[in-house]
C-alpha positions as CSV (number, residue, x, y, z in Angstrom):
1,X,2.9,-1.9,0.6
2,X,0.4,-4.3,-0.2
3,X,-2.9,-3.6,-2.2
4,X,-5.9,-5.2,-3.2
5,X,-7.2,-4.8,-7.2
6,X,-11.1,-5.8,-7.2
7,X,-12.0,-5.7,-10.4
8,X,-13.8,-8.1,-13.3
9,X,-12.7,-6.8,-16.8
10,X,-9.2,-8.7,-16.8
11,X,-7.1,-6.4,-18.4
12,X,-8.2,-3.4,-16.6
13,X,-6.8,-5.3,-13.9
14,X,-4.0,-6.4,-15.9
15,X,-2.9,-2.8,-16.4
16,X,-3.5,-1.9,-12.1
17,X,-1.6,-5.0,-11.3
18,X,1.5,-3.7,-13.3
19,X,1.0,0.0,-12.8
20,X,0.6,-0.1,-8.9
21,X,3.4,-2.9,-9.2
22,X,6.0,-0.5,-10.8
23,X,5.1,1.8,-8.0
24,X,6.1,-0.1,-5.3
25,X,2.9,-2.1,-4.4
26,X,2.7,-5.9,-4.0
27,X,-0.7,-6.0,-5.9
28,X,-3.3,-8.8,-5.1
29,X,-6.6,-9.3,-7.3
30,X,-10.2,-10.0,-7.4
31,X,-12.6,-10.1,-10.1
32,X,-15.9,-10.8,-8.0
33,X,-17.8,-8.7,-4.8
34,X,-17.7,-12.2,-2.9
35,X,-14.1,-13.0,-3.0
36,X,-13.6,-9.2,-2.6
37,X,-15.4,-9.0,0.6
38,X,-13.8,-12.1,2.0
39,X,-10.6,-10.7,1.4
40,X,-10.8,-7.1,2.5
41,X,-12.0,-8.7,5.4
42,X,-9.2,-11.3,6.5
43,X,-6.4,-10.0,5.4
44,X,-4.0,-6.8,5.7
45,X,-3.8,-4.4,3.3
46,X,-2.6,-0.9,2.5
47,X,-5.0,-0.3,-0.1
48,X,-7.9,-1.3,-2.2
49,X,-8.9,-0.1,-5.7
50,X,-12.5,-1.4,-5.8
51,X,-14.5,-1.4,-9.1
52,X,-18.4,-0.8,-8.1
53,X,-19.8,-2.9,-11.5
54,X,-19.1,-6.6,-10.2
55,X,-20.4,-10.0,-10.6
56,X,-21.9,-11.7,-7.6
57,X,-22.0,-8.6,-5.2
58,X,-21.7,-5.0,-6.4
59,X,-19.2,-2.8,-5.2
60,X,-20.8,-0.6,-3.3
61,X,-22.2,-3.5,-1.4
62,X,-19.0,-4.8,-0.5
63,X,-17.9,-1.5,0.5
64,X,-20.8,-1.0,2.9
65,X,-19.9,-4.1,4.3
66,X,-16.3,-3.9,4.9
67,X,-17.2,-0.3,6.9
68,X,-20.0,-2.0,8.7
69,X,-17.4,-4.6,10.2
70,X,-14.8,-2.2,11.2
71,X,-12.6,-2.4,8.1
72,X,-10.7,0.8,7.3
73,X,-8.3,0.0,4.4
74,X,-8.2,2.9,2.8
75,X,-10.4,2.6,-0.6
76,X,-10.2,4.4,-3.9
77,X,-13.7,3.6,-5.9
78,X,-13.3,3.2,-9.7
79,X,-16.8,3.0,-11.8
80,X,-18.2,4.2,-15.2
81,X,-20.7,5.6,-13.3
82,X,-20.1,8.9,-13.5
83,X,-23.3,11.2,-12.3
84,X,-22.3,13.2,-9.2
85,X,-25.7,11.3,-7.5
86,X,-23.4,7.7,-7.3
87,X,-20.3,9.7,-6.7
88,X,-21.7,11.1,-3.8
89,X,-23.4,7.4,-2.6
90,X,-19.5,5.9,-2.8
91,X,-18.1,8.5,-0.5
92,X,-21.1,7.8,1.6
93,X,-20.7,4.8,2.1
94,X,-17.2,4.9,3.3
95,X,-14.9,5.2,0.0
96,X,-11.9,7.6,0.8
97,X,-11.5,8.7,-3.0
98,X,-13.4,8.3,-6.0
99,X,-12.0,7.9,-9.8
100,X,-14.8,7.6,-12.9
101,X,-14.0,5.8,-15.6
102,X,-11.7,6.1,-18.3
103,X,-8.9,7.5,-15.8
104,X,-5.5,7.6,-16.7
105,X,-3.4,5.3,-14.5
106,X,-0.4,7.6,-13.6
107,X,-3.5,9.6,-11.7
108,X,-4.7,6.4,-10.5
109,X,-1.0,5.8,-9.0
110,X,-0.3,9.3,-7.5
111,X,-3.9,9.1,-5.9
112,X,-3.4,5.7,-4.7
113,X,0.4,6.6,-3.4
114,X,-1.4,9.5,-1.6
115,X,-4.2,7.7,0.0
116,X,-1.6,5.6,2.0
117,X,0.7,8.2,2.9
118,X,-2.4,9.6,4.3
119,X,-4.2,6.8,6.6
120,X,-0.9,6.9,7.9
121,X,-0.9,10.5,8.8
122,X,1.9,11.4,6.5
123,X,0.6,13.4,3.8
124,X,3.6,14.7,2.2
125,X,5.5,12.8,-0.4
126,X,8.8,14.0,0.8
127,X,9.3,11.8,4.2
128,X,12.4,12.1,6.1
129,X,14.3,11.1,9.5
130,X,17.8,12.2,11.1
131,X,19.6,11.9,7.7
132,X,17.5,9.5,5.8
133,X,15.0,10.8,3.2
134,X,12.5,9.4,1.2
135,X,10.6,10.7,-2.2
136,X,7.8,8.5,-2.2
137,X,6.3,9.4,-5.7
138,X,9.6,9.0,-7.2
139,X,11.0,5.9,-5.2
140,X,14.2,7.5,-4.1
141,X,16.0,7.5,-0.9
142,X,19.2,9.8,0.3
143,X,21.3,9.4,2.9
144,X,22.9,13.0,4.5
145,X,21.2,14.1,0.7
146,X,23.7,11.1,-1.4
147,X,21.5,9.0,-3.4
148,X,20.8,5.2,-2.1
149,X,20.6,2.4,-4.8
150,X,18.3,0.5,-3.5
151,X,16.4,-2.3,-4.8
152,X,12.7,-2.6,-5.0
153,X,12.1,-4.7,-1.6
154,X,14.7,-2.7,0.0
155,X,12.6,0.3,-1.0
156,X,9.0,-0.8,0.0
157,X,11.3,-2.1,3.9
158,X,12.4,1.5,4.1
159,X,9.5,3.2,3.1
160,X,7.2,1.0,5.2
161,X,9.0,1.5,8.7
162,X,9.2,5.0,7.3
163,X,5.2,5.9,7.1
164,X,4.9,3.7,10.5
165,X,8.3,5.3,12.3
166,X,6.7,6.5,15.2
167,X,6.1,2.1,16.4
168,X,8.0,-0.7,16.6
169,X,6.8,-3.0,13.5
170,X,6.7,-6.5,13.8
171,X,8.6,-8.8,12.0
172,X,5.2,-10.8,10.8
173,X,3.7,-7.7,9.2
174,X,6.2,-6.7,7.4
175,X,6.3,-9.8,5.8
176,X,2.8,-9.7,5.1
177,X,2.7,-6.1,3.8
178,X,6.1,-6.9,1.6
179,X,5.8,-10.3,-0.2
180,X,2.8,-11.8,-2.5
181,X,0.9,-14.7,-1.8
182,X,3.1,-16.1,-4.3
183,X,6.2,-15.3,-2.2
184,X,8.1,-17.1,0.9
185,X,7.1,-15.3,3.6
186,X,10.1,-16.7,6.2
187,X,11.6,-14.3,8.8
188,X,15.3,-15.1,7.7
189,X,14.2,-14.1,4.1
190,X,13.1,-10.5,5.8
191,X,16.2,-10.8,7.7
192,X,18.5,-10.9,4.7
193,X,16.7,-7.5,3.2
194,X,17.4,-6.0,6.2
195,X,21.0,-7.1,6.5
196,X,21.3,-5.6,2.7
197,X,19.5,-2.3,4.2
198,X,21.4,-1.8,7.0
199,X,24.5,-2.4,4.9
200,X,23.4,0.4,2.8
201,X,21.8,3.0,5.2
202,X,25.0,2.3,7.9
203,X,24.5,1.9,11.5
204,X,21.7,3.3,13.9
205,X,19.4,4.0,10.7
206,X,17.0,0.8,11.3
207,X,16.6,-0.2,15.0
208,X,15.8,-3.8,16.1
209,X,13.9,-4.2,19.5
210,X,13.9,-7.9,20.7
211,X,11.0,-9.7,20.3
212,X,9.1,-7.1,18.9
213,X,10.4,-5.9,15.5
214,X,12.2,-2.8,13.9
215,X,11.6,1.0,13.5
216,X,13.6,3.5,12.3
217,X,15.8,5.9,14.1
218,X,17.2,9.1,13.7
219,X,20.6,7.7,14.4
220,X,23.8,9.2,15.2
C-alpha cells in the first residue's frame, strides 16, 4: 500500500514515515500545499495523511482542490486546530477522517489501516479467501489456519490483491502501489515476489491472467 505524508514539521513526519512504514505502507512525503497538490494529483495512492498548517498552500486548500478534480484517495486530516467549527470545515470539504493534534501514532496507524480497508469496501480487519486469511492490523497471514512467514513485500502483494480480489490487478499497479520512488519498479523484480509467494501460499492461491495481471483465488 502506498501513502502520501504532507506535512512541514520534519520530524512529525519523521515519526509517520516510520510508523505507517512498520505498518506495511510504502510512505512518500511532502512538506508544502504546492508539491502536495501536485502529487495527490498525478500519482496513485492508497492514502494521504494531510497536515492543514502548511507553507505555500494550506491544507484545506489542497484538499478542496484534489476533490474538486475528481481525486478520491482516501484522506485522514491532521491539525492543531482543534474547535469542532474547523473540524467540521475538513470533513466538509472532503476529508474522510479527522485527527487533532497531539495524537498518538498507534491511533494514527489503526485509523489509517482502517481508512483503506474501507475505500476498498472491506471494512473488517480480518480478510479471508478459500483457505487463505489475512489479519491486517497484525500483518499475519494463514494458510488452512497454519501461520505464513512471510516477508514484508510478500505481505503488502498478498494483502493488496487481497482488498482488490474481486479484479484482475495489473502488473503496473502493483508495482506502483508496492515499491518507493526510491525502488526499481521492473516487472521481473514483481515477478520474483510472486514466485516467492506462490512458493509459499502453494498452487491455485494467486491466479495469473495473461496480459492483464493477478488476482486471487479461492483455489482448490
Amino acid at each position: 500500500m502506498r501513502a502520501l505524508v504532507v506535512e512541514d514539521d520534519a520530524r512529525i513526519a519523521q515519526d509517520l514515515s516510520v510508523a505507517l512504514g512498520s505498518a506495511g505502507f510504502r510512505v512518500e512525503t511532502a512538506a508544502d500545499g504546492e508539491t502536495a497538490w501536485f502529487l495527490g494529483g498525478t500519482e496513485s495512492y492508497d492514502l494521504i495523511v494531510l497536515d492543514l498548517g502548511l507553507p505555500k498552500l494550506d491544507g484545506l486548500a489542497v484538499l478542496k482542490r484534489w476533490r474538486a478534480e475528481g481525486v478520491e484517495i482516501p484522506v485522514l486530516v491532521l491539525t492543531a486546530r482543534g474547535t469542532w467549527t474547523e473540524r467540521v470545515e475538513g470533513i466538509d470539504a472532503g476529508a474522510d477522517d479527522y485527527l487533532p493534534k497531539p495524537f498518538r501514532i498507534e491511533e494514527l496507524v489503526a485509523r489509517a489501516r482502517a481508512l483503506v480497508r474501507r475505500s476498498t469496501g472491506r471494512a473488517a480487519p480480518l480478510q479471508s479467501v478459500g483457505r487463505l486469511a489475512l489479519d491486517m492490523n497484525r500483518m499475519t497471514a494463514t494458510l488452512d489456519g497454519l501461520p505464513l512467514g512471510l516477508a514484508p513485500l510478500e505481505f503488502r502483494l498478498l494483502a493488496y490483491l487481497m482488498l482488490h480480489r474481486d479484479r484482475v490487478v495489473p502488473p503496473t499497479e502493483l508495482l506502483e502501489h508496492l515499491y518507493g520512488d526510491n525502488d526499481a519498479r521492473e516487472a521481473n523484480a514483481l515477478e520474483a515476489v510472486v514466485a516467492r509467494l506462490r512458493r509459499k501460499v502453494g498452487r491455485g492461491v494467486i491466479g495469473t491472467r495473461r496480459g492483464f495481471g493477478y488476482q486471487l483465488e479461492a483455489g482448490p
